[in-house]
N, CA and C atoms as an extended XYZ file, in Angstrom:
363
Properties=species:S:1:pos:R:3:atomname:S:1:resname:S:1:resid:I:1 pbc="F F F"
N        88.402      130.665      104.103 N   UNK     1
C        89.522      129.964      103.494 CA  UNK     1
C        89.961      128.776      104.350 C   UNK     1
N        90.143      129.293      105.717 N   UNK     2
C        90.326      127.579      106.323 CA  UNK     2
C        89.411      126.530      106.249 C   UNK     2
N        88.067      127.517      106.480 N   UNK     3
C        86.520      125.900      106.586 CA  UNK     3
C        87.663      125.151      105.117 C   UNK     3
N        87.759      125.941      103.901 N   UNK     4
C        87.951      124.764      102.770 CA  UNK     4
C        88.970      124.179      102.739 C   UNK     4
N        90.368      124.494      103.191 N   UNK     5
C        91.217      123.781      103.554 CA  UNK     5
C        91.283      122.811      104.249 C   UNK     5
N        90.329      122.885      105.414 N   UNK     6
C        89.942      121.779      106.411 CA  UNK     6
C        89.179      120.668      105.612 C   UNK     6
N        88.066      121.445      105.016 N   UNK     7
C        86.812      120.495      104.448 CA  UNK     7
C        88.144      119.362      103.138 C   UNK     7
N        88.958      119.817      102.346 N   UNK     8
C        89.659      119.618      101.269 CA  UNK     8
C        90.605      118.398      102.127 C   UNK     8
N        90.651      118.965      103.469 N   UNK     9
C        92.238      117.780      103.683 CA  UNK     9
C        91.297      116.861      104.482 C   UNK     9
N        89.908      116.778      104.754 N   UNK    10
C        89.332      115.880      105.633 CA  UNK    10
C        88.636      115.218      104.237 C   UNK    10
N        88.969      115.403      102.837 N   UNK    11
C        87.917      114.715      101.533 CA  UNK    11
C        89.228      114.091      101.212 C   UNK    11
N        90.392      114.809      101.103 N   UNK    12
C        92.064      113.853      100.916 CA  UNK    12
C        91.825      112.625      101.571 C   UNK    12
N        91.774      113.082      102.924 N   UNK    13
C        91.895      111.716      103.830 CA  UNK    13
C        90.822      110.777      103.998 C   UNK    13
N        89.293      110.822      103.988 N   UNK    14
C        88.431      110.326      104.225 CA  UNK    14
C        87.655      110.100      102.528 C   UNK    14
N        87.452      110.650      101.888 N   UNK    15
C        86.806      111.162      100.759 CA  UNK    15
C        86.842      109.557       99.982 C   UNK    15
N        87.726      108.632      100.063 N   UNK    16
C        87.528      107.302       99.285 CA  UNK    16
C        86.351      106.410       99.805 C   UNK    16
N        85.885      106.761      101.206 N   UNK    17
C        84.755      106.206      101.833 CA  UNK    17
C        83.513      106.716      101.790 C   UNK    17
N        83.694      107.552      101.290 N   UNK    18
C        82.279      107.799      100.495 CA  UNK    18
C        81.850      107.107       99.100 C   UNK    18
N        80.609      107.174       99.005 N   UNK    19
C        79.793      106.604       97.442 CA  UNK    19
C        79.873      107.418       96.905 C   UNK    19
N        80.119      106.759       95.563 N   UNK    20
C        80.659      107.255       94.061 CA  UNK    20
C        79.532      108.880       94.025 C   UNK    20
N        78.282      107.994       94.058 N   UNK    21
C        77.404      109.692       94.150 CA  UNK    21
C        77.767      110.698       95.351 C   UNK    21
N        78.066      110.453       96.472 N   UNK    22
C        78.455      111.465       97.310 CA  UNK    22
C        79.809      111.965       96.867 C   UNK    22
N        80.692      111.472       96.233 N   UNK    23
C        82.063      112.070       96.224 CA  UNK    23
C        81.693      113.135       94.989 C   UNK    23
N        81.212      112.736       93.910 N   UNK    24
C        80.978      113.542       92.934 CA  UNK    24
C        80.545      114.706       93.220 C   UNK    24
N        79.186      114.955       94.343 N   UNK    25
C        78.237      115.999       94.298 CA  UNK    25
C        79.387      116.849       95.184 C   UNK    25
N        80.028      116.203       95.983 N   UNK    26
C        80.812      116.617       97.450 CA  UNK    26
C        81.848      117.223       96.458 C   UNK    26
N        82.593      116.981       95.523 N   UNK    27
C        83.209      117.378       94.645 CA  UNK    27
C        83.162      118.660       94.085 C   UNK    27
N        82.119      118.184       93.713 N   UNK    28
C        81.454      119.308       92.855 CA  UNK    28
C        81.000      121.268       93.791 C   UNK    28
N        80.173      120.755       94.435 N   UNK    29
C        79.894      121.759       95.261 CA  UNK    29
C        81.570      122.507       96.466 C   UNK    29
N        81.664      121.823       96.794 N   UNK    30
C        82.949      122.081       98.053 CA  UNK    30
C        83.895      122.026       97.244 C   UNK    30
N        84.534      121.527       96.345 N   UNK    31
C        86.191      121.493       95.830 CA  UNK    31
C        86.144      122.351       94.990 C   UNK    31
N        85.221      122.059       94.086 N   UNK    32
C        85.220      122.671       92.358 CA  UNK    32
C        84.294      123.874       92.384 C   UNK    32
N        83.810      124.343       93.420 N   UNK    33
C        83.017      125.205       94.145 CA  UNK    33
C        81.444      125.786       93.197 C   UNK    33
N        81.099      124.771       92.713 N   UNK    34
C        80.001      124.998       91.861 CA  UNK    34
C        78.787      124.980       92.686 C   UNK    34
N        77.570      126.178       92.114 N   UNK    35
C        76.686      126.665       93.084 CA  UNK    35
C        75.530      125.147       92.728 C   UNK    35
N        74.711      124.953       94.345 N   UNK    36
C        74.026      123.851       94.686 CA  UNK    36
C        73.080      124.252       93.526 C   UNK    36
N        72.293      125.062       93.156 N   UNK    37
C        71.952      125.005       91.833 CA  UNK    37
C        72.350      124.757       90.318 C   UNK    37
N        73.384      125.088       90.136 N   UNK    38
C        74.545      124.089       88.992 CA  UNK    38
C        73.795      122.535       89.309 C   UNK    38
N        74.268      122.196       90.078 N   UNK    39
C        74.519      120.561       90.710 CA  UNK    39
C        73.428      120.176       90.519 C   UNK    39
N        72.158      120.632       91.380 N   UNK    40
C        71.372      119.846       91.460 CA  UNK    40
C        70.790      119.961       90.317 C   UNK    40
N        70.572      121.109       89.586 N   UNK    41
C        70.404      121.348       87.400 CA  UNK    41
C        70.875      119.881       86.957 C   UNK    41
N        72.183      119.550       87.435 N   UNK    42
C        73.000      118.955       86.040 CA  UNK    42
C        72.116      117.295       86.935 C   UNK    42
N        72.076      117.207       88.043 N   UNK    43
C        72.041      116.112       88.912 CA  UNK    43
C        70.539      115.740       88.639 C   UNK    43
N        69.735      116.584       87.821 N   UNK    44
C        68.211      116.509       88.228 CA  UNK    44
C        67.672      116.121       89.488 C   UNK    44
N        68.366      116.704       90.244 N   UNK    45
C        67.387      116.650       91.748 CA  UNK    45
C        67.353      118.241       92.300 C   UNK    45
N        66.573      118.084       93.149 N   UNK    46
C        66.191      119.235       93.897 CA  UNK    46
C        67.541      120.132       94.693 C   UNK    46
N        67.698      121.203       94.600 N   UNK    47
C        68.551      122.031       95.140 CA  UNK    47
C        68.848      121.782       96.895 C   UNK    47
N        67.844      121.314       97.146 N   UNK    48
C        67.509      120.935       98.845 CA  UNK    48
C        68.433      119.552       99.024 C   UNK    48
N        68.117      118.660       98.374 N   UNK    49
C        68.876      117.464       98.282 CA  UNK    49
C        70.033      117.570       97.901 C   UNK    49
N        70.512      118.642       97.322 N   UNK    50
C        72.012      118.518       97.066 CA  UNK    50
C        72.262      119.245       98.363 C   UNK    50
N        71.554      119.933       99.419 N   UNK    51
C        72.231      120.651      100.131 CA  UNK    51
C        72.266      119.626      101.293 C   UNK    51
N        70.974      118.841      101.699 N   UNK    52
C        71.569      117.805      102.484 CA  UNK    52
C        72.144      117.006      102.254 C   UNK    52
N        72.461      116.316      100.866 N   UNK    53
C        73.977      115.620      100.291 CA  UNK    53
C        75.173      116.437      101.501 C   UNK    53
N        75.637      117.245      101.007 N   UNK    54
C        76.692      118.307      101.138 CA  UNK    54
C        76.951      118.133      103.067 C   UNK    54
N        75.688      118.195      103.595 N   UNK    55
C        75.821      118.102      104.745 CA  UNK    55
C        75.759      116.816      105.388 C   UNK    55
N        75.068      116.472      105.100 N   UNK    56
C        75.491      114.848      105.428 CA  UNK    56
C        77.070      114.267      105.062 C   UNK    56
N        77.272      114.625      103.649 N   UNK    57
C        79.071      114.409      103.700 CA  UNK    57
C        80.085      114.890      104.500 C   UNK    57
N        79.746      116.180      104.702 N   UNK    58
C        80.804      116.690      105.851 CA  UNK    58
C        80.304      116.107      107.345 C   UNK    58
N        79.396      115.940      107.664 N   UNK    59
C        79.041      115.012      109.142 CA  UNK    59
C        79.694      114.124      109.030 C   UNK    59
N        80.015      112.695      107.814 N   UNK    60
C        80.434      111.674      107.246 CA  UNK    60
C        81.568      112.325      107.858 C   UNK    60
N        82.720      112.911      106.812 N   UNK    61
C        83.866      113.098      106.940 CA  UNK    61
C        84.175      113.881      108.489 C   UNK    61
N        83.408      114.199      109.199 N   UNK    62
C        83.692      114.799      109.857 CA  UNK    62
C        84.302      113.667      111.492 C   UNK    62
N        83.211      112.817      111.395 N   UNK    63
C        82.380      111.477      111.825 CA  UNK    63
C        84.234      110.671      112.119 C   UNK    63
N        84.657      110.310      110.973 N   UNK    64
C        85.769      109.821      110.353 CA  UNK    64
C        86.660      110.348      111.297 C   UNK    64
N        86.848      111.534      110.658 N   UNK    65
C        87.977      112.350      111.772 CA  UNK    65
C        87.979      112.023      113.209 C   UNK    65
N        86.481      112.575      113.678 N   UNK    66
C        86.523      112.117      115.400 CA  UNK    66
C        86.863      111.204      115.704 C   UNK    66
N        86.733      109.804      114.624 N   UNK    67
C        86.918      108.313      115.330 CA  UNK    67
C        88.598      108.243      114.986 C   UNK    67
N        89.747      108.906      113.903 N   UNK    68
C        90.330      108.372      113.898 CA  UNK    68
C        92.047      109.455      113.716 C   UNK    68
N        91.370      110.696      113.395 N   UNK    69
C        92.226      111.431      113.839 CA  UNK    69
C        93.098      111.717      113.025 C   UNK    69
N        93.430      111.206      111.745 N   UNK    70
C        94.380      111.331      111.062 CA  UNK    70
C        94.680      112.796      110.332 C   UNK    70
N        93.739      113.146      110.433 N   UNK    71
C        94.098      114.912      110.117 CA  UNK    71
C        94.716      116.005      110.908 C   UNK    71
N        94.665      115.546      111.842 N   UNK    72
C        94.975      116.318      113.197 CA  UNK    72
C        96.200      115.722      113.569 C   UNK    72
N        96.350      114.126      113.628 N   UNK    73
C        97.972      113.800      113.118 CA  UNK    73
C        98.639      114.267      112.338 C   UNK    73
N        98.010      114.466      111.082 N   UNK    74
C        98.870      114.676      109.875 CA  UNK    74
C        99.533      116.142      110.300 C   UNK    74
N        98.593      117.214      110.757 N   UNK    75
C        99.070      118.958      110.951 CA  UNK    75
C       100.022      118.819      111.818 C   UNK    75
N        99.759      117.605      112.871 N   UNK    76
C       100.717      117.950      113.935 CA  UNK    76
C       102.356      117.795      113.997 C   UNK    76
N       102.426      116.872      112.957 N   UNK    77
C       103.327      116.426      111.967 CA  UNK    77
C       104.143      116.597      111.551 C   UNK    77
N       103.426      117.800      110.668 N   UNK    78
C       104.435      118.439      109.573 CA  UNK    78
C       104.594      119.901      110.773 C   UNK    78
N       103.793      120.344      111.394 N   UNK    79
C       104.298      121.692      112.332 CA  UNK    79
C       105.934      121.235      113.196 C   UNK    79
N       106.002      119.831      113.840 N   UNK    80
C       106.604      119.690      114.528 CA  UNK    80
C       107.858      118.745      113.300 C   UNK    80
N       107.731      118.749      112.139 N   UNK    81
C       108.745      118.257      111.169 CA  UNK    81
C       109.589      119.594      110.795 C   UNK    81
N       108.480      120.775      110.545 N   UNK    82
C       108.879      122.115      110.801 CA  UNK    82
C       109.898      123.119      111.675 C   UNK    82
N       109.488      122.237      112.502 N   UNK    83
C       110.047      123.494      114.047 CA  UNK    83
C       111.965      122.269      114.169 C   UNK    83
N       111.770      121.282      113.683 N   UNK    84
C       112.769      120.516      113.606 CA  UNK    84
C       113.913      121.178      112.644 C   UNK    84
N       112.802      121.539      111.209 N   UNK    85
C       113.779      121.793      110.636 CA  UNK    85
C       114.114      123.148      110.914 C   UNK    85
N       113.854      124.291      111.673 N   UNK    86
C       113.812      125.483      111.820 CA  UNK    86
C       115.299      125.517      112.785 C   UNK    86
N       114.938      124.624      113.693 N   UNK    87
C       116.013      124.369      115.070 CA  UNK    87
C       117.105      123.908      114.251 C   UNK    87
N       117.336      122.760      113.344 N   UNK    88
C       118.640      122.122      112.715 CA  UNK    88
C       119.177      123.178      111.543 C   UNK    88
N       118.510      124.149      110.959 N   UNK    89
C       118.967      125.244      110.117 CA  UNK    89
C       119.621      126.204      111.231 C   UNK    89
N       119.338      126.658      112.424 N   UNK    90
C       119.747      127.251      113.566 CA  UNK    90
C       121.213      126.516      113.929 C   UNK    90
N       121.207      125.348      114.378 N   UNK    91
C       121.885      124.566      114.859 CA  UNK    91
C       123.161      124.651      113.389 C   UNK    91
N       122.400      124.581      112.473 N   UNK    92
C       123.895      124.157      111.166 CA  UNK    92
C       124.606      125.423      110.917 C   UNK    92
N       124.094      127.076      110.914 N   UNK    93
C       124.593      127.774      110.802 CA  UNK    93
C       125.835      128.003      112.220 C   UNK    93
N       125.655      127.610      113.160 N   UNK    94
C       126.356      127.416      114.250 CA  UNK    94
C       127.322      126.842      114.007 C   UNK    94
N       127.704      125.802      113.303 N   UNK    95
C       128.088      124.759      113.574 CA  UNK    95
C       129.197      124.616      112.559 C   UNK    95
N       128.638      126.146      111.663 N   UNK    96
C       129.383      126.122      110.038 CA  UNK    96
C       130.635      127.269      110.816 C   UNK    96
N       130.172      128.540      111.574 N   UNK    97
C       130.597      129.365      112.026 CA  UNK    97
C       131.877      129.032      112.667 C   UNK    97
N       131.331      127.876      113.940 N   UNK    98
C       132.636      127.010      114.355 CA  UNK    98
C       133.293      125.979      114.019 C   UNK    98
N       133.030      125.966      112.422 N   UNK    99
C       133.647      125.437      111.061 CA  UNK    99
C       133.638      123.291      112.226 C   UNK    99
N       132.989      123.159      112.522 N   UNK   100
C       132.375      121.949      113.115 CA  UNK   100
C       131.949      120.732      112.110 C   UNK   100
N       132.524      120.434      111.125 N   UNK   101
C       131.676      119.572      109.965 CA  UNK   101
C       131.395      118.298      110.198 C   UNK   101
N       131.601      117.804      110.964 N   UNK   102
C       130.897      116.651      111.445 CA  UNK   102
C       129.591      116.909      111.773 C   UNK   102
N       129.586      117.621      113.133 N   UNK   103
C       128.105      118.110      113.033 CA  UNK   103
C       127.235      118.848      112.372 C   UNK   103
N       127.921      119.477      111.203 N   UNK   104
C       127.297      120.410      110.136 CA  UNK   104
C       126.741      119.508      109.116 C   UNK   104
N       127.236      118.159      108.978 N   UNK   105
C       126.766      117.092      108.191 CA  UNK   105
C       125.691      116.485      108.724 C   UNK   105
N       125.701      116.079      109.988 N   UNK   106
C       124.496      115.373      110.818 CA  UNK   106
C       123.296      116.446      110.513 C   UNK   106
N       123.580      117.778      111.091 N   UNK   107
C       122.555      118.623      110.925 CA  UNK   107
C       122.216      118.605      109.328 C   UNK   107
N       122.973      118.412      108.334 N   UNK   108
C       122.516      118.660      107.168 CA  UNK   108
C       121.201      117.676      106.827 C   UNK   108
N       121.565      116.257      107.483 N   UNK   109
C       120.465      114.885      107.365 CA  UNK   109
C       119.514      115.313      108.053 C   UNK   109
N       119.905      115.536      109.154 N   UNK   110
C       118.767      116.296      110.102 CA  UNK   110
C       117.810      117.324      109.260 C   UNK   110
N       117.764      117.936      108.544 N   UNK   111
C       117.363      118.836      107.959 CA  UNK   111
C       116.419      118.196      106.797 C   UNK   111
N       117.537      117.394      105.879 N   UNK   112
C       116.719      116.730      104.873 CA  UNK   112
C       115.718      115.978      104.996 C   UNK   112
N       115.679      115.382      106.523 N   UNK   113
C       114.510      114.133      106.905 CA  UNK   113
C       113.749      114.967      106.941 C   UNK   113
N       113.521      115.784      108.496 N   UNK   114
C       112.346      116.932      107.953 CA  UNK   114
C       111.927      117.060      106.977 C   UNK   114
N       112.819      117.799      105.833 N   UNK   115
C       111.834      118.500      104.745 CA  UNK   115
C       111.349      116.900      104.269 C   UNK   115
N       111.749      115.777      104.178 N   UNK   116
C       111.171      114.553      103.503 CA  UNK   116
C       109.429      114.401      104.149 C   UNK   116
N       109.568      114.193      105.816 N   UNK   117
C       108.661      114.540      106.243 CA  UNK   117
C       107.350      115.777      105.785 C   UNK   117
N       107.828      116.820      105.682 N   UNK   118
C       106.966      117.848      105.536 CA  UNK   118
C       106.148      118.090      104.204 C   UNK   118
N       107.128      117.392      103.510 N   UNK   119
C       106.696      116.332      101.985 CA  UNK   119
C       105.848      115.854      101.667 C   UNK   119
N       105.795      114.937      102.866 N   UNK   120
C       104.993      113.681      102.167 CA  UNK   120
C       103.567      114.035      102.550 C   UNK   120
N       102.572      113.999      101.376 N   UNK   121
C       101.198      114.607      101.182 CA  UNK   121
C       100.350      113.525      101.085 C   UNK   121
């Protein structure tokens, strides 16, 4: 379940730099999880060639990542947009307790940016 989550958010991010025929087959096989025999049936090519398609795309996307990281930005991101909002839900119940509303308001923005952050896909 993670390889496809990984493979899925490295085709999000990278996946427009591939050719029209690699995104399709890459599509097809890895997203839409159809067996390399389906594919290469409907593709008229050899079952072998769709499998080095498949691997050659994830080297591609993989390739991408090493040079530029944006996936590994993106997780780090939303974990630490997370732990923000975890701490300012901590912080606001505090803050409500010692009936504090000034800072129960800040924390409230505080809160909403996060989740805006943790949002954005």
């Amino acid at each position: 379940m993670e390889n496809f989550l990984n493979q899925a958010l490295l085709y999000d991010f990278y996946g427009g730099l591939l050719t029209l025929n690699q995104k399709r087959i890459y599509e097809e096989v890895v997203l839409n999880d159809y067996s390399i025999s389906e594919v290469a049936r409907d593709e008229g090519v050899s079952r072998q060639s769709v499998s080095d398609m498949i691997k050659r795309c994830s080297h591609i996307l993989m390739e991408y990542e090493n040079q530029l990281g944006l996936v590994d930005k993106f997780i780090t991101t939303k974990k630490l947009a997370e732990k923000i909002k975890d701490i300012s839900q901590i912080l606001l119940e505090s803050s409500l307790k010692n009936q504090d509303s000034e800072t129960g308001s800040m924390l409230k923005e505080l809160d909403r940016l996060a989740q805006m952050i943790m949002d954005i896909q």
